[in-house]
N, CA, C and O of each residue as an XYZ file, in Angstrom:
356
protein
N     -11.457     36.831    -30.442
C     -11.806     36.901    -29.042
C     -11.503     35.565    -28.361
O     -11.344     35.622    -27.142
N     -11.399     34.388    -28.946
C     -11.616     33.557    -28.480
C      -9.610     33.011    -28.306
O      -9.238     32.263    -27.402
N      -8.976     33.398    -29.007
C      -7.686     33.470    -29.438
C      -7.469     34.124    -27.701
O      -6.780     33.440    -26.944
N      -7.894     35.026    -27.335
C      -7.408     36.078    -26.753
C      -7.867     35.158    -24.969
O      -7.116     35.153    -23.994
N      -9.064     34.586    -25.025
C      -9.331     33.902    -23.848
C      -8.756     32.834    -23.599
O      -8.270     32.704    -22.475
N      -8.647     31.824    -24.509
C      -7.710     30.399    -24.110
C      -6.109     31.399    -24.219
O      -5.705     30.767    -23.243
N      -5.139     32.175    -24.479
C      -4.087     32.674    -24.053
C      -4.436     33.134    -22.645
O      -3.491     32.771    -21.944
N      -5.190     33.656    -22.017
C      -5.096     33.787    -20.990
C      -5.587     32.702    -19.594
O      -5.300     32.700    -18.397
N      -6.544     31.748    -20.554
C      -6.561     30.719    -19.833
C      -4.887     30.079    -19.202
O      -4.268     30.047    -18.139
N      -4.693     29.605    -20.760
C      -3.180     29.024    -20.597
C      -2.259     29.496    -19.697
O      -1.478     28.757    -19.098
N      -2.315     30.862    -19.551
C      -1.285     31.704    -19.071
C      -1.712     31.772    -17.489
O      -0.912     32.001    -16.582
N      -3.072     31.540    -17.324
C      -3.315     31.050    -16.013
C      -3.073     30.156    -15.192
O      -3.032     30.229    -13.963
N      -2.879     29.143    -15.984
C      -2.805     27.734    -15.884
C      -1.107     27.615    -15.367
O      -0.711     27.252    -14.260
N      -0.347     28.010    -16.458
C       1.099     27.946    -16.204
C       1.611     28.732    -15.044
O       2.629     28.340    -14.474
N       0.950     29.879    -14.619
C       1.224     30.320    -13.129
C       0.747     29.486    -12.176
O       1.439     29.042    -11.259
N      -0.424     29.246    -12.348
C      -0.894     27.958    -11.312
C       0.368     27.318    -10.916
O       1.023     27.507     -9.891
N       0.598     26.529    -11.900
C       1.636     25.121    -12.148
C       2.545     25.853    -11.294
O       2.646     25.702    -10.077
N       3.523     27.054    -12.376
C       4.736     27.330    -11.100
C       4.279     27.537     -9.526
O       4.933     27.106     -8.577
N       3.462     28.022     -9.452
C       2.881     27.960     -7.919
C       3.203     27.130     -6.786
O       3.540     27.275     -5.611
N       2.944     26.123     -7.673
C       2.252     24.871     -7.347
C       3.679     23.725     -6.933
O       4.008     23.020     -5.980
N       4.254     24.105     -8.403
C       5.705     23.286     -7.986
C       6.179     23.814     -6.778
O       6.264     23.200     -5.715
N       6.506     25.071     -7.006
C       7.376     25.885     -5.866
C       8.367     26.822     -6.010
O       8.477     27.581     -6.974
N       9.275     26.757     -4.808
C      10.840     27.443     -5.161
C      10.661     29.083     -4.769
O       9.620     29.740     -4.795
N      12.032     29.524     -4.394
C      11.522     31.114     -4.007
C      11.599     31.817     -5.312
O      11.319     33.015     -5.360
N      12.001     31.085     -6.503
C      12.087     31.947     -7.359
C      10.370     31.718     -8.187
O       9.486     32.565     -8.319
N      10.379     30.396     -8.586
C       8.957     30.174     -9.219
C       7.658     30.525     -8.693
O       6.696     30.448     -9.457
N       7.514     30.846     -7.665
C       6.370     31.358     -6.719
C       6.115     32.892     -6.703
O       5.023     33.389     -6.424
N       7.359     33.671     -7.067
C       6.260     34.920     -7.813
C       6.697     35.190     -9.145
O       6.861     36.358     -9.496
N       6.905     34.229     -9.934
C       6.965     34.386    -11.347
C       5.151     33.683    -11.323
O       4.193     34.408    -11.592
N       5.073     32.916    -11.132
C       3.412     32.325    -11.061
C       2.236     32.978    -10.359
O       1.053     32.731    -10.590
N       2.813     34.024     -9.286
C       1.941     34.975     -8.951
C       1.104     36.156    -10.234
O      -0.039     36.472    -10.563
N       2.709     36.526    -10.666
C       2.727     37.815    -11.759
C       1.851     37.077    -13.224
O       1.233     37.723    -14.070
N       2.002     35.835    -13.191
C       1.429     35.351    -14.517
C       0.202     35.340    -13.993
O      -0.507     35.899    -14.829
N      -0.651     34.915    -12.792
C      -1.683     34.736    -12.273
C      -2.558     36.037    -12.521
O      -3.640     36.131    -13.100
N      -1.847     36.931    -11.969
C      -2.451     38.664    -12.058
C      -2.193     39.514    -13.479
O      -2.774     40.498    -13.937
N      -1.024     38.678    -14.004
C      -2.029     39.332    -15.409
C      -2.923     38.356    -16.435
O      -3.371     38.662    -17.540
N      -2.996     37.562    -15.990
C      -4.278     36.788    -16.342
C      -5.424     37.137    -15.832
O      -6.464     37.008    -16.478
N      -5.396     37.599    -14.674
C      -6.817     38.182    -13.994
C      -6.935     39.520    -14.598
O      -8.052     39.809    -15.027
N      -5.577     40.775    -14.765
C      -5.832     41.818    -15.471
C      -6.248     41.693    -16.982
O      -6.759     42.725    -17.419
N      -6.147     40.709    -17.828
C      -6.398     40.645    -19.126
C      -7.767     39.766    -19.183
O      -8.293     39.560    -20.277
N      -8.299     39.284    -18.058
C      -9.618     38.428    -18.042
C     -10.673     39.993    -17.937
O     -11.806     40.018    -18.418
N     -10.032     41.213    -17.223
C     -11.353     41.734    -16.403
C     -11.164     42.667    -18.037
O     -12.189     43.099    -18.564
N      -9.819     42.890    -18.697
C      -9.875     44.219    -19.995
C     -10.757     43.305    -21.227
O     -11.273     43.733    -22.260
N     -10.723     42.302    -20.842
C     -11.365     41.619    -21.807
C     -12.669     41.704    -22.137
O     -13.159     42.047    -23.214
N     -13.402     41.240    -20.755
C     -14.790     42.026    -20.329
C     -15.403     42.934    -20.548
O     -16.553     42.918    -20.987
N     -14.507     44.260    -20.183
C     -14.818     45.511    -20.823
C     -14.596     45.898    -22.345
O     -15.223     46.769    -22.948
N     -13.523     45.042    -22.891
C     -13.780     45.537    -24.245
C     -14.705     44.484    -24.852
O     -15.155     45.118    -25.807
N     -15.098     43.648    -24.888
C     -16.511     42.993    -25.220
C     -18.016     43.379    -24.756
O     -18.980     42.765    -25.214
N     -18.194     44.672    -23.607
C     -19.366     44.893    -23.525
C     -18.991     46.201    -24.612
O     -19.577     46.532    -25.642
N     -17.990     46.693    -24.065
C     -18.078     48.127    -24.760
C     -18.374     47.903    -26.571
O     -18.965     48.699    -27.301
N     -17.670     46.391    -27.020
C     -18.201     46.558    -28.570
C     -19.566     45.978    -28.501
O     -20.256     46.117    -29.511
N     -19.810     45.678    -28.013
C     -21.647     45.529    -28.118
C     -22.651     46.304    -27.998
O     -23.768     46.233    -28.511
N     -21.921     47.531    -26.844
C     -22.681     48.851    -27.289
C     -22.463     49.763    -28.129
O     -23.105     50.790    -28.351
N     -21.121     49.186    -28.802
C     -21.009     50.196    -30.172
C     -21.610     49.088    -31.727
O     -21.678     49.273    -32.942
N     -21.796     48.442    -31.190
C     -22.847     47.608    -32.516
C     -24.095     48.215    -32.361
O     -24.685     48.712    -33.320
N     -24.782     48.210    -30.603
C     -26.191     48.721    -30.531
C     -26.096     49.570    -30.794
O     -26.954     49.789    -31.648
N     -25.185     50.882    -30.518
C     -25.356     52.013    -31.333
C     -25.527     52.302    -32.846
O     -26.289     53.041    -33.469
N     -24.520     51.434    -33.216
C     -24.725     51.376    -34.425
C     -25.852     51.124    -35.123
O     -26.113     51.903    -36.039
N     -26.674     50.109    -34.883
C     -27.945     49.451    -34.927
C     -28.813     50.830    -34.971
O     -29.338     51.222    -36.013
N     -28.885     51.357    -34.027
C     -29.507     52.448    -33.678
C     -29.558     53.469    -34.575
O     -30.618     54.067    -34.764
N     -28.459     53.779    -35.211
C     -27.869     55.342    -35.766
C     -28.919     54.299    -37.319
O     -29.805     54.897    -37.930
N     -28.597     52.955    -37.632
C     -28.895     52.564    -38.690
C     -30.166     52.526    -39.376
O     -30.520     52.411    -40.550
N     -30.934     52.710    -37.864
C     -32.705     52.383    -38.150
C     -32.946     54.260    -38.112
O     -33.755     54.802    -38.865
N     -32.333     54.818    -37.395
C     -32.680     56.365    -37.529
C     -32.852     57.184    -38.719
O     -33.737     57.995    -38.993
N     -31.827     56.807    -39.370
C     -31.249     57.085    -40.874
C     -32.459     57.209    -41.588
O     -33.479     56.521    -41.556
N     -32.063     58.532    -42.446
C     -33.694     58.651    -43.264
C     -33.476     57.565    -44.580
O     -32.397     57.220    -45.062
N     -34.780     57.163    -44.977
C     -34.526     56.159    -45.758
C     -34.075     56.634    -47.244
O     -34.440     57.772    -47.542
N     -33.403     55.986    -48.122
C     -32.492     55.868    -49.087
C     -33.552     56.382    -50.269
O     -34.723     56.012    -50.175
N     -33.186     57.152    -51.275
C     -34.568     57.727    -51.867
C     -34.612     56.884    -53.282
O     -35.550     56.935    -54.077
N     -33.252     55.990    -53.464
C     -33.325     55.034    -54.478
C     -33.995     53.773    -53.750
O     -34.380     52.967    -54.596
N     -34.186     53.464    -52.766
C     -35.012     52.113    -52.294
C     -36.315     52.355    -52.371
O     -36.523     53.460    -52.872
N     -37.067     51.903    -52.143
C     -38.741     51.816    -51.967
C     -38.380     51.863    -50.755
O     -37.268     51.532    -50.342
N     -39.748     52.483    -49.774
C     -40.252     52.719    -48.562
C     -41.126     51.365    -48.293
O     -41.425     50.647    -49.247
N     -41.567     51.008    -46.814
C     -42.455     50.312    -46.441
C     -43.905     51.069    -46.418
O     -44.760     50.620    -45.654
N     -44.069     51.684    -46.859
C     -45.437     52.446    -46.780
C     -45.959     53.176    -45.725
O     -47.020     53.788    -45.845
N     -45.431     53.171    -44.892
C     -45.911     54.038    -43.619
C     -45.504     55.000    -43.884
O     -44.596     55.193    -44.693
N     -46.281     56.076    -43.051
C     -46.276     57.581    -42.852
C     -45.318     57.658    -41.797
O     -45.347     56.835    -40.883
N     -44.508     58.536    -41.840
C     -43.851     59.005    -40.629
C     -43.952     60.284    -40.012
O     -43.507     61.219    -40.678
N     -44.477     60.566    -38.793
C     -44.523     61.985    -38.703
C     -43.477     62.519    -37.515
O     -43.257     61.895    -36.477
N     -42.778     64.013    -37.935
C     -42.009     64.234    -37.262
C     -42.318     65.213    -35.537
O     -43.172     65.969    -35.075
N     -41.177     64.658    -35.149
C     -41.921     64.740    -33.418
C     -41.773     66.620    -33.892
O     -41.056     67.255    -34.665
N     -43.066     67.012    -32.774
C     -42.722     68.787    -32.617
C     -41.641     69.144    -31.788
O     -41.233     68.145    -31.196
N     -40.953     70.258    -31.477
C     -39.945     70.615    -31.029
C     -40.446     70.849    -29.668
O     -41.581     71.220    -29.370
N     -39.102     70.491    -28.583
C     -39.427     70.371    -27.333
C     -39.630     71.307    -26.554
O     -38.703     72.115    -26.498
N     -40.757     71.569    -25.739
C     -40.870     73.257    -24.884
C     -39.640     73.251    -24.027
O     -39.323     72.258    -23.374
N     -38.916     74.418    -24.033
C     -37.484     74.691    -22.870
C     -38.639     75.363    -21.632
O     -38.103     75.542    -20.538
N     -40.141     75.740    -21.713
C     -40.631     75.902    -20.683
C     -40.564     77.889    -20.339
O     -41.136     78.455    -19.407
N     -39.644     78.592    -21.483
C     -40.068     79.580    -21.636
C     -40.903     80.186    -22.137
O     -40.766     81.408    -22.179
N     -41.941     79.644    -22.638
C     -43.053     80.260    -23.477
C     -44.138     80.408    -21.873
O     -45.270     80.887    -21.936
């Protein structure tokens, strides 16, 4: 991840620069590097929340899991929820 942010830093940076120098040609080669630095800053974002909610899920699915019948238990009772009224009875 971190590989993936300083490349787009950099790649920000070097559009800057052409920007910055000038020229009709270097001024939208430094635009296009600019905007996909901003497009790979915002996919970046999203794929770093999205794996964090597939860890919490994971997390989740992990504690759900009935426990392993070769481990020992923590000693608690668990009781299972009753089934939900659909409100036709």
């Amino acid at each position: 991840m971190r590989a993936w942010i300083i490349a787009l830093v950099l790649l920000a940076v070097l559009g800057l620069v052409l920007i910055l120098v000038g020229g009709d040609v270097l001024i939208p080669i430094g635009i296009v590097l600019m905007g996909g630095a901003a497009v790979g800053a915002v996919s970046l974002a999203f794929f770093a929340v999205g794996r964090s909610e597939d860890r919490a899920r994971e997390a989740e699915s992990a504690a759900r899991r009935p426990p392993d019948p070769d481990r020992p238990g923590d000693g608690r009772i668990s009781a299972r929820r009753p089934p939900r009224s659909r409100g036709d009875s």
